[in-house]
C-alpha positions in Angstrom: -0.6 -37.0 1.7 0.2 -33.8 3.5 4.4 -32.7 3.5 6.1 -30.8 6.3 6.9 -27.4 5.0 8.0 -24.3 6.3 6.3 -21.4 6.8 7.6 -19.8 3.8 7.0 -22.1 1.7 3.7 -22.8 2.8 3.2 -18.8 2.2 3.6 -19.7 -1.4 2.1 -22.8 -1.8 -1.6 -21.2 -0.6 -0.6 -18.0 -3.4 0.0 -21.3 -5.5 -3.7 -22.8 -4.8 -5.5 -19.7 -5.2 -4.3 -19.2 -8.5 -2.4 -16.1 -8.1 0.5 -15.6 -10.6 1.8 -12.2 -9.8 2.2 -10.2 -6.7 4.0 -6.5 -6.0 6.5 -6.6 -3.3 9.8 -4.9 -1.8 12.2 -7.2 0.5 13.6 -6.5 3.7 14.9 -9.0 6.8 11.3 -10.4 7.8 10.5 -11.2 4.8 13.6 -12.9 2.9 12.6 -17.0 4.2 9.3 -15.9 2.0 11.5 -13.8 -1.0 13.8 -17.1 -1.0 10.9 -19.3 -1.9 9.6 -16.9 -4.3 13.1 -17.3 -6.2 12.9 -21.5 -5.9 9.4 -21.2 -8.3 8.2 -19.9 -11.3 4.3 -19.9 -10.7 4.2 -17.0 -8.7 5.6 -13.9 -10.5 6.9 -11.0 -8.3 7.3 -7.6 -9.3 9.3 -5.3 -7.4 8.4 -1.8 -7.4 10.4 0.8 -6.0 8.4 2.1 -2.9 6.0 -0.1 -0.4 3.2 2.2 -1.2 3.4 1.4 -4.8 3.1 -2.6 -4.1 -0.2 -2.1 -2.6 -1.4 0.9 -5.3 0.0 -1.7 -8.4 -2.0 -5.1 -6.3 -4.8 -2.6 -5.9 -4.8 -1.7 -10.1 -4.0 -4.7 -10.9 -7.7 -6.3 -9.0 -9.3 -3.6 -10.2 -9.1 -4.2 -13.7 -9.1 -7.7 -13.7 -11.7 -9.0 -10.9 -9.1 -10.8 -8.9 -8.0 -10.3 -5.6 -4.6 -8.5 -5.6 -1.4 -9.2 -3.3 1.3 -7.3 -2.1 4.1 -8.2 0.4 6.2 -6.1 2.8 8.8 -6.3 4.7 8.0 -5.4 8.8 8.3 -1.7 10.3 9.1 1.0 7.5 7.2 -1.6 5.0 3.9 -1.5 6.8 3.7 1.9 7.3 4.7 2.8 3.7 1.9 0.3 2.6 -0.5 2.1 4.9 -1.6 4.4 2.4 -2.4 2.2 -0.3 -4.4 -0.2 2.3 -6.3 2.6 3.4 -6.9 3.4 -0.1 -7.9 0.0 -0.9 -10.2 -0.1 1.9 -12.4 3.4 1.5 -13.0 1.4 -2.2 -13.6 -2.0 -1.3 -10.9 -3.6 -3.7 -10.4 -7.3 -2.9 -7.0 -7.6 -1.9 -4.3 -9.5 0.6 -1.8 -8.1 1.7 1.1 -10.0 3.4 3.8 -8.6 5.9 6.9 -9.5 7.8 7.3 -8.8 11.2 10.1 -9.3 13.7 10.3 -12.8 15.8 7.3 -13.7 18.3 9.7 -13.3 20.9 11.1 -9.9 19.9 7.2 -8.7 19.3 6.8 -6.2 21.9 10.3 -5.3 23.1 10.8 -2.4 20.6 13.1 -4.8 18.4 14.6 -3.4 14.9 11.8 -2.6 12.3 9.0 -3.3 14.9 5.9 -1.8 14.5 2.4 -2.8 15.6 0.7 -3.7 12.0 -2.1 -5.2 13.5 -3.0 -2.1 15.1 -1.5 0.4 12.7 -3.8 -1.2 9.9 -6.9 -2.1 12.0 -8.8 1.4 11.4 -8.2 0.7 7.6 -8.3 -3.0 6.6 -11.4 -5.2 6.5 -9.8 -7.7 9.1 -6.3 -8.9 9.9 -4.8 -11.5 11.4 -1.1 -11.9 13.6 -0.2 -15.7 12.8 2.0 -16.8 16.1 2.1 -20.5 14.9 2.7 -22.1 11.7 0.4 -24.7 12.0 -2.1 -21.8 11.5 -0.8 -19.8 8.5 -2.5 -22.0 5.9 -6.1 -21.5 7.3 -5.6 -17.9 8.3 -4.2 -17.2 4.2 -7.3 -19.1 3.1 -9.2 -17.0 5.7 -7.4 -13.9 4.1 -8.9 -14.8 0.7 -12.0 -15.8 1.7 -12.8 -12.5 3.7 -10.8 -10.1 1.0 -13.2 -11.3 -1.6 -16.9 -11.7 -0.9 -19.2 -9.8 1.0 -18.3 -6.2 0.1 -14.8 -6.5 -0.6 -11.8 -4.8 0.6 -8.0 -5.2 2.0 -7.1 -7.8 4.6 -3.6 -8.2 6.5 -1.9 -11.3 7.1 1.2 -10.2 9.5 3.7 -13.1 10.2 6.9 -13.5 12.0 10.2 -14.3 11.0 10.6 -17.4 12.7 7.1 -18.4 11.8 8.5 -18.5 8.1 10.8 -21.2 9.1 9.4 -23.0 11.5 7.9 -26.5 9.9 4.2 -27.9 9.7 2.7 -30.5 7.7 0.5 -28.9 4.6 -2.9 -29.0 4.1 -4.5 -26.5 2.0 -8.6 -26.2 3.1 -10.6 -26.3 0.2 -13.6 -24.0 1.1 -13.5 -22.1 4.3 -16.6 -21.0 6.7 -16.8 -18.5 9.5 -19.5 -18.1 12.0 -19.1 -14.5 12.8 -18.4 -14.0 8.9 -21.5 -14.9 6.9 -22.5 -12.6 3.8 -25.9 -12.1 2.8 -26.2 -12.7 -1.1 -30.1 -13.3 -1.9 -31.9 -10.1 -1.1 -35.4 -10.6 0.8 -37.7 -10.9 -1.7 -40.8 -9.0 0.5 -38.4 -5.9 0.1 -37.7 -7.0 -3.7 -41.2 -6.2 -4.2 -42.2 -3.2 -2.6 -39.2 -2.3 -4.8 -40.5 -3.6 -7.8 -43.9 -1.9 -7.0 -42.4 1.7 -6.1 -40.2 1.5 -9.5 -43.5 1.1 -11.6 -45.2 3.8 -9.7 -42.4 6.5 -10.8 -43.4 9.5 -12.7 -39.6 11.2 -12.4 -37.3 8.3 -11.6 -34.1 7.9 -11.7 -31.2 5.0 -11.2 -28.1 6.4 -9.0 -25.4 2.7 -9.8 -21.8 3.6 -7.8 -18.9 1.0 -7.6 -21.2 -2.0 -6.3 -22.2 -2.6 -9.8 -18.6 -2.7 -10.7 -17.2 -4.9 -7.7 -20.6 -7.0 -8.2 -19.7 -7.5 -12.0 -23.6 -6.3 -12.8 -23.1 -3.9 -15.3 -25.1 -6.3 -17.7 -27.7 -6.4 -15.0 -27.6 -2.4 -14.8 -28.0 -2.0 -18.3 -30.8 -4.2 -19.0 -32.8 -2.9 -16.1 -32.7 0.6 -17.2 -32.9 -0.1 -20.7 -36.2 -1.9 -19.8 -37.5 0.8 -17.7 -36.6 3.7 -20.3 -34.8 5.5 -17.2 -32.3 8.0 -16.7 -29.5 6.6 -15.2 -26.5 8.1 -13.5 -23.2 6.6 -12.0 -20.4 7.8 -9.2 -17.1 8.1 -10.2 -16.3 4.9 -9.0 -19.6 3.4 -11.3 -18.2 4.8 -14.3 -18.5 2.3 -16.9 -20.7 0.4 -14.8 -23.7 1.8 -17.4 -22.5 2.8 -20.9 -21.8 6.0 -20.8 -22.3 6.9 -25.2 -25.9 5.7 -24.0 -28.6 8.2 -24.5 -30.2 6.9 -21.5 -27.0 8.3 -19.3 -26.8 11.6 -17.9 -23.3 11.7 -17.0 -21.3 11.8 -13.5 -23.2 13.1 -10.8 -21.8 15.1 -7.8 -19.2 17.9 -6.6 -18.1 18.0 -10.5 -21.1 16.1 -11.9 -22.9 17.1 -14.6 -26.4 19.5 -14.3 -28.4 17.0 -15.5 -27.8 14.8 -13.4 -27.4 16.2 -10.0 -30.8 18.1 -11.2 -32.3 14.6 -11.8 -31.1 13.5 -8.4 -33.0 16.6 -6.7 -36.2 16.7 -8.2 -36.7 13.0 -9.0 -39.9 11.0 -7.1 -38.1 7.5 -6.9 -34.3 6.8 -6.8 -33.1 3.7 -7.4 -29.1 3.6 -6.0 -28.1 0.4 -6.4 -24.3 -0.2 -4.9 -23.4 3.5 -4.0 -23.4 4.7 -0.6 -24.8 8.3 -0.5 -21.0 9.6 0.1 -20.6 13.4 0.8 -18.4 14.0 -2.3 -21.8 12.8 -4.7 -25.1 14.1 -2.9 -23.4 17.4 -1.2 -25.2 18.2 2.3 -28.2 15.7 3.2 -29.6 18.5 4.4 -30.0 19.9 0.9 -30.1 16.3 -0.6 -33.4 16.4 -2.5 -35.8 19.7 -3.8 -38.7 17.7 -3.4 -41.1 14.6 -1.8 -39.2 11.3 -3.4 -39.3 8.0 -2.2 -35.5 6.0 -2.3 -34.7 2.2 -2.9 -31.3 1.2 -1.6 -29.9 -1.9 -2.6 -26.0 -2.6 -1.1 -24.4 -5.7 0.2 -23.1 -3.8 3.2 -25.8 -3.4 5.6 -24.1 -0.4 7.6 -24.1 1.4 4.5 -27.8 1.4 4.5 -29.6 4.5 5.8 -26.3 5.8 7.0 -25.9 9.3 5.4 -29.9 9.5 3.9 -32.6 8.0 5.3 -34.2 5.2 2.9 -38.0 3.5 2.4 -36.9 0.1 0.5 -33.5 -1.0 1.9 -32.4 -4.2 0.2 -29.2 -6.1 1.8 -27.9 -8.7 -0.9 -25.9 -8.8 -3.8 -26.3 -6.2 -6.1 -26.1 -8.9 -9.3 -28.6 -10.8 -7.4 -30.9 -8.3 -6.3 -30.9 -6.7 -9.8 -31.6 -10.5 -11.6 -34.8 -10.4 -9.3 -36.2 -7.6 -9.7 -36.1 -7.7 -13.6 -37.9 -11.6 -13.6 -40.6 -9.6 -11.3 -40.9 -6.5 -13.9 -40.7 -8.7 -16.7 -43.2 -11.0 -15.4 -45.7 -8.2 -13.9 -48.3 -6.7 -17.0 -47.7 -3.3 -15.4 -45.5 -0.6 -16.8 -44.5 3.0 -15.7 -46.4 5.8 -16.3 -44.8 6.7 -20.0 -46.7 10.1 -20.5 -45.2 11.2 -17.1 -41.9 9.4 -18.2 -41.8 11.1 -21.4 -42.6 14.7 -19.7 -39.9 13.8 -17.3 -37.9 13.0 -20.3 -38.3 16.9 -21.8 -37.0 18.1 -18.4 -33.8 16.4 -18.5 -33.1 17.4 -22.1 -33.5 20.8 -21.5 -30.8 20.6 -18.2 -29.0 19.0 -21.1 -29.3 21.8 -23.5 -27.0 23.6 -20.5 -24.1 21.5 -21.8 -22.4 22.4 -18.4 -19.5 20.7 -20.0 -18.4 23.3 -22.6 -14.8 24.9 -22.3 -13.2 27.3 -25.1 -12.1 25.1 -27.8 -10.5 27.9 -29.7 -8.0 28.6 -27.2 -4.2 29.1 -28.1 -3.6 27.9 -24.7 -4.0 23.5 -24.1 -7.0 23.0 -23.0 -7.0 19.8 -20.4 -10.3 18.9 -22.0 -9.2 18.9 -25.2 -6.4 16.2 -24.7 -8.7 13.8 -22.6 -11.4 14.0 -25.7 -8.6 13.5 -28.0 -7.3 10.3 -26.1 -10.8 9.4 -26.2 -10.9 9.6 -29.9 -7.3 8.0 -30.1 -8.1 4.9 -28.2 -11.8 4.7 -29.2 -13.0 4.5 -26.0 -11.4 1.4 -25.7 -8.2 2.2 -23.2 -7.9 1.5 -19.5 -7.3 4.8 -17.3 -6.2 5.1 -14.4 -5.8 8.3 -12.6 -4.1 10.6 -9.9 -6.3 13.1 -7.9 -7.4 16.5 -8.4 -8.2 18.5 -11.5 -7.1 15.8 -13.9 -9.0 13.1 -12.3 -12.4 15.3 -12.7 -11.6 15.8 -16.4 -10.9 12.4 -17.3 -14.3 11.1 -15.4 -16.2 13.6 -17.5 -14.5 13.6 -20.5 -13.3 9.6 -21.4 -17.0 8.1 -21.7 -16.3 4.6 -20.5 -18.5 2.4 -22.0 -17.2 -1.3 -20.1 -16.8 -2.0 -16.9 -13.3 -2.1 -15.0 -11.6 0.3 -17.5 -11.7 3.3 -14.9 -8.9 2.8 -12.5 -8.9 5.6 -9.8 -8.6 6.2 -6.0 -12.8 8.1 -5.0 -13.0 7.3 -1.1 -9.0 7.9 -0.3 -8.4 10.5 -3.0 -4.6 9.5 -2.8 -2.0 11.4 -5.1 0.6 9.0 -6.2 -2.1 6.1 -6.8 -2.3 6.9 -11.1 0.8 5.3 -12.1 1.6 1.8 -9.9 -2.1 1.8 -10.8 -1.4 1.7 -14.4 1.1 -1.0 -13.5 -1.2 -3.2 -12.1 -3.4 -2.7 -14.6 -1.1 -3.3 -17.5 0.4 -6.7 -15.8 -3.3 -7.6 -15.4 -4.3 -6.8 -18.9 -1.0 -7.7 -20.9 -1.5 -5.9 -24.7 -4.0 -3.7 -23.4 -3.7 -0.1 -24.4 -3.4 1.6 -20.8 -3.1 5.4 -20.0 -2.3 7.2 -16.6 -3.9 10.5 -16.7 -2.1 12.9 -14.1 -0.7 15.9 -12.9 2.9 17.5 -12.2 2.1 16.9 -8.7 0.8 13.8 -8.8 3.0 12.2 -11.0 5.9 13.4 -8.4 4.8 11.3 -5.6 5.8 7.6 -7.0 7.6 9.1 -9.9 10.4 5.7 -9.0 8.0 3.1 -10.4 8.9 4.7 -14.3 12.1 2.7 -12.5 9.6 -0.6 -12.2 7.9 0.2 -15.8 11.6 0.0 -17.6 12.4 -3.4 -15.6 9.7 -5.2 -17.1 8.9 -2.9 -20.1 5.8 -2.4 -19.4 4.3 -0.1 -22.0 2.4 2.8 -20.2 1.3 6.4 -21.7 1.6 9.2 -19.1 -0.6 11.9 -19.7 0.5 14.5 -17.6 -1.7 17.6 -17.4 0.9 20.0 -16.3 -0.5 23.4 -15.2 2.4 24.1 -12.6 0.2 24.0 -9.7 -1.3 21.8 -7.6 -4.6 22.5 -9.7 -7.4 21.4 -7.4 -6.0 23.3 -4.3 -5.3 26.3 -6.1 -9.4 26.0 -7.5 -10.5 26.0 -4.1 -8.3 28.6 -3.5 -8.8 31.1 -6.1 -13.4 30.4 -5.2 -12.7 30.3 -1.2 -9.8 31.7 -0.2 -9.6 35.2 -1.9 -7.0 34.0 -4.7 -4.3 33.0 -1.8 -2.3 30.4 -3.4 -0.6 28.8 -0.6 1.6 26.9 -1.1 -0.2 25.3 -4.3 2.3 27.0 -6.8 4.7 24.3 -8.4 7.6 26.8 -8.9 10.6 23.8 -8.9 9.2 21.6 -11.4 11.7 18.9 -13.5 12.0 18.8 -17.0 9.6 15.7 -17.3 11.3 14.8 -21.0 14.4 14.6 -19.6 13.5 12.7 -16.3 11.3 10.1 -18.5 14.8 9.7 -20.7 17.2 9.2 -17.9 14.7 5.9 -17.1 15.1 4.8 -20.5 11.7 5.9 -21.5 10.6 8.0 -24.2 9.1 11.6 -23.2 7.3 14.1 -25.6 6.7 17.8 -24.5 3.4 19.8 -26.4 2.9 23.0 -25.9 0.1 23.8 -28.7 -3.5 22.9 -29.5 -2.7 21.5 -32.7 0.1 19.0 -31.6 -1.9 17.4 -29.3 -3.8 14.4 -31.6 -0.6 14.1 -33.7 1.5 13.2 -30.0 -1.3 10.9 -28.7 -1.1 9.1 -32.5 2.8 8.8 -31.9 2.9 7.5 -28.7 0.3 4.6 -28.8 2.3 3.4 -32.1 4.7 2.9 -29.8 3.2 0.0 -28.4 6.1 -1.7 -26.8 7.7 1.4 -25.0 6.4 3.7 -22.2 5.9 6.9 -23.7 5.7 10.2 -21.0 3.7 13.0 -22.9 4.5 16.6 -20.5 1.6 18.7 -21.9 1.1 22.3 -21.0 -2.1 23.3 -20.3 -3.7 26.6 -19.5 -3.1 27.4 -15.6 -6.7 28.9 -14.7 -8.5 26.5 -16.2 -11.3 25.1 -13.5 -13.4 22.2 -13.3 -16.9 22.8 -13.9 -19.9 22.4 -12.9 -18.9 22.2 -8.6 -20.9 22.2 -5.7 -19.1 24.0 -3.3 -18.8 21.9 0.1 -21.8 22.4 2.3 -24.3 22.7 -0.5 -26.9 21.1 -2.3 -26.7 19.2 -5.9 -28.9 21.9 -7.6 -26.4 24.8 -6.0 -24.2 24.3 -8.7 -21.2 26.5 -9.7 -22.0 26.2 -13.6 -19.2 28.7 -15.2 
């Protein structure tokens, strides 16, 4: 028998009956009805950060990692727009998440009242849908809606905005169950007709190659991946936001491709005959120009959930709309089931060819340096956490290292912001990810910039102890400006020189953390050691690295995949 509630509490009852048990949030007058009921039950845990963009980075982290849908609430005007940026971020990465705000009273909206903004239209260029609830007996259907939209199809953030008085006005309860839409309806099962001719051009490959982005992830199809290629004897390559999505200590795997992929595989993607990309979307950071996107005839198979994403940037001949778990599970029963195989004397000459773009180990940095080399300490906190951490990252130099460096062998264990590319995202990431994965060894890879920009969640972390590593790769610059500086802009570092940096020990120590500082080579293993034996504190290790260090390979912007900067 349904009960009249209020709006609040309705809020938390649907959290309640859709299972979620923790949520990132900051209070503020059009939200404290909802923060009251949050304080009057124990099923819903919140965790209050420090900064609005943080909620939504640490929900974002925390779904990530864990395949649920993550939730953040704000409070109306100054919240919403500080949880723009993580929204936006969430969005350009399709993470499943709900994000619920305040706003002023339905008969203040309009009239420039205190803390009014427009959310719906402030968020609507960066949220897969939203929704303005004006009467309560709505709210539990448009949160179920919220859920619902947030979390299939191809995923991403959706915005629930509700007044004050909505929160206390009463309704009776009822909960839906399940939840359909007519203009919303997802297509799962690929069409088989295209599933075929997919099947049939895969078999006909003499120089193939598999191009998995962050649909396998978001999909949970890694297994599927990795048994296709496997089968096929393939070379396989994934985005940055695929990583993990094929193992990447797998001889079968030529590393990251892209701007700061590796040669062998961006050489791969130019002179292959078939590509296979199955959940990627072509984006300008991972094929360069389209213009220069392929040195020779080759004939692609595109298989997304998001038909817009389809033939959008490269023209394709097998486009496949369904579910990339689905699609994958069908085309193996066909192979498996068909006598046929791929040509293996072409496979295996196609094979040579890759191993000697290999042989260019485009990777390679001076080991022997007296100077910290940022290589070096992401290939020792490899060997440290045997491959076994979750990372999450800033952006910029660091980020590039740690994709090509950490080989990620699982799934959801990369934790980064590709589409947005938003500084600030590495640690409430890690905070997510930790609360998500309680035990879990977790690092945040960053920068001295970086780090800087939501720097008050080490605040959050010491609240509820949560037991992070900060590896900060501190070259006292912003290091992926000054890069494209020093190749493009004549050595003119505007602006990109970090000349007013804080003494990171001592900041980490005044939050009641512990900070390390190493300077040399040889101290670097011994301080990773140290600070993962602390396993119930958050350790903040500043390491000095060398300040011209550059990420290589790069393709500058404009250019093709085989117009590589190599050294």
């Amino acid at each position: 028998m349904s009960v009249e509630l209020t709006g609040a509490e309705i809020t938390v009852r649907c959290l309640q009956e859709e299972g979620i048990n923790c949520i990132f949030g900051y209070p503020g007058g059009a939200v404290l009805f909802l923060y009251d009921e949050l304080f009057k039950q124990d099923k819903v845990k919140h965790i209050l950060v420090r900064h609005e963009q943080a909620a939504v980075h640490a929900a974002d982290g925390y779904a990530r990692s864990s395949n649920k849908v993550g939730v953040a609430l704000v409070t109306s005007g100054p919240g919403v727009t500080n949880a723009v940026t993580g929204i936006a971020t969430a969005y350009m990465d399709s993470i499943p998440m709900v994000i619920i705000s305040g706003q002023v009273p339905t008969s203040a909206i309009g009239l420039d009242a205190f803390q009014e903004v427009d959310a719906i239209g402030i968020t609507r260029p960066c949220v897969k849908h939203n929704f303005l609830v004006k009467d309560v007996a709505e709210l539990a259907s448009t949160i179920k809606k919220a859920f619902y939209i947030a979390s299939t199809g191809r995923p991403g953030p959706v915005l629930v905005d509700i007044p004050k008085d909505v929160t206390q006005q009463k309704t009776r309860f009822s909960y839906p169950e399940s939840i359909t839409l007519r203009s919303y309806d997802p297509v799962v099962k690929g069409p088989m007709r295209q599933i075929k001719k997919a099947a049939e051009l895969i078999l006909s490959a003499k120089r193939p190659i598999v191009y998995a982005g962050g649909g396998v992830i978001l999909s949970n199809a890694a297994e599927q991946l990795t048994k296709l290629v496997q089968m096929l004897n393939f070379p396989c390559t994934n985005t940055l936001m695929g990583l993990g999505g094929y193992p990447a200590t797998d001889p079968q795997f030529v590393g990251m491709l892209g701007m700061h992929g590796t040669y062998e595989a961006n050489m791969a993607m130019q002179y292959c005959d078939v590509l296979v990309a199955v959940g990627a979307r072509f984006d300008d950071r991972v094929i360069g120009n389209p213009k220069h996107f392929s040195n020779e005839n080759r004939k692609i198979i595109h298989i997304d959930i998001d038909p817009s994403s389809i033939s959008k940037r490269v023209k394709v001949d097998v486009p496949i709309v369904g579910d990339v778990t689905e699609v994958l599970n069908e085309i193996i029963n066909l192979l498996q089931t068909d006598k046929h195989t791929p040509d293996q004397a072409a496979l295996k000459e196609w094979w040579k060819q890759i191993e000697l773009w290999r042989a260019r180990d485009c990777l390679k940095y001076d080991q022997d340096s007296p100077i910290i080399k940022p290589q070096m300490v992401i290939e020792k906190l490899y060997k440290i956490t045997k491959g076994d951490a979750f990372v999450t990252s800033d952006v910029g130099q660091h980020q590039m290292w740690a994709a090509q460096f950490y080989k990620f062998d699982k799934p959801r264990r990369w934790i980064n912001s590709g589409g947005l590319g938003t500084m600030g995202f590495g640690l409430p990431a890690a905070m997510g990810t930790q609360l998500a994965n309680p035990g879990a060894k977790v690092a945040c890879i960053t920068g001295e910039a970086s780090i800087q920009m939501c720097i008050q969640e080490l605040s959050t972390c010491k609240q509820y102890k949560l037991p992070l590593k900060i590896i900060n790769l501190n070259n006292r610059y912003m290091g992926m400006v000054r890069q494209w500086q020093e190749f493009f802009h004549g050595n003119r570092y505007a602006e990109s020189y970090m000349n007013a940096l804080p003494d990171f020990v001592k900041l980490a120590e005044s939050y009641g953390h512990v900070g390390m500082k190493i300077e040399k080579p040889e101290d670097i293993e011994g301080a990773l050691k140290e600070a993962f034996k602390l396993k119930d504190q958050l350790v903040f290790m500043d390491f000095i690295t060398d300040q011209t260090e550059n990420v290589f390979p790069m393709v500058p912007g404009g250019k093709g995949l085989s117009e590589m900067i190599l050294v």
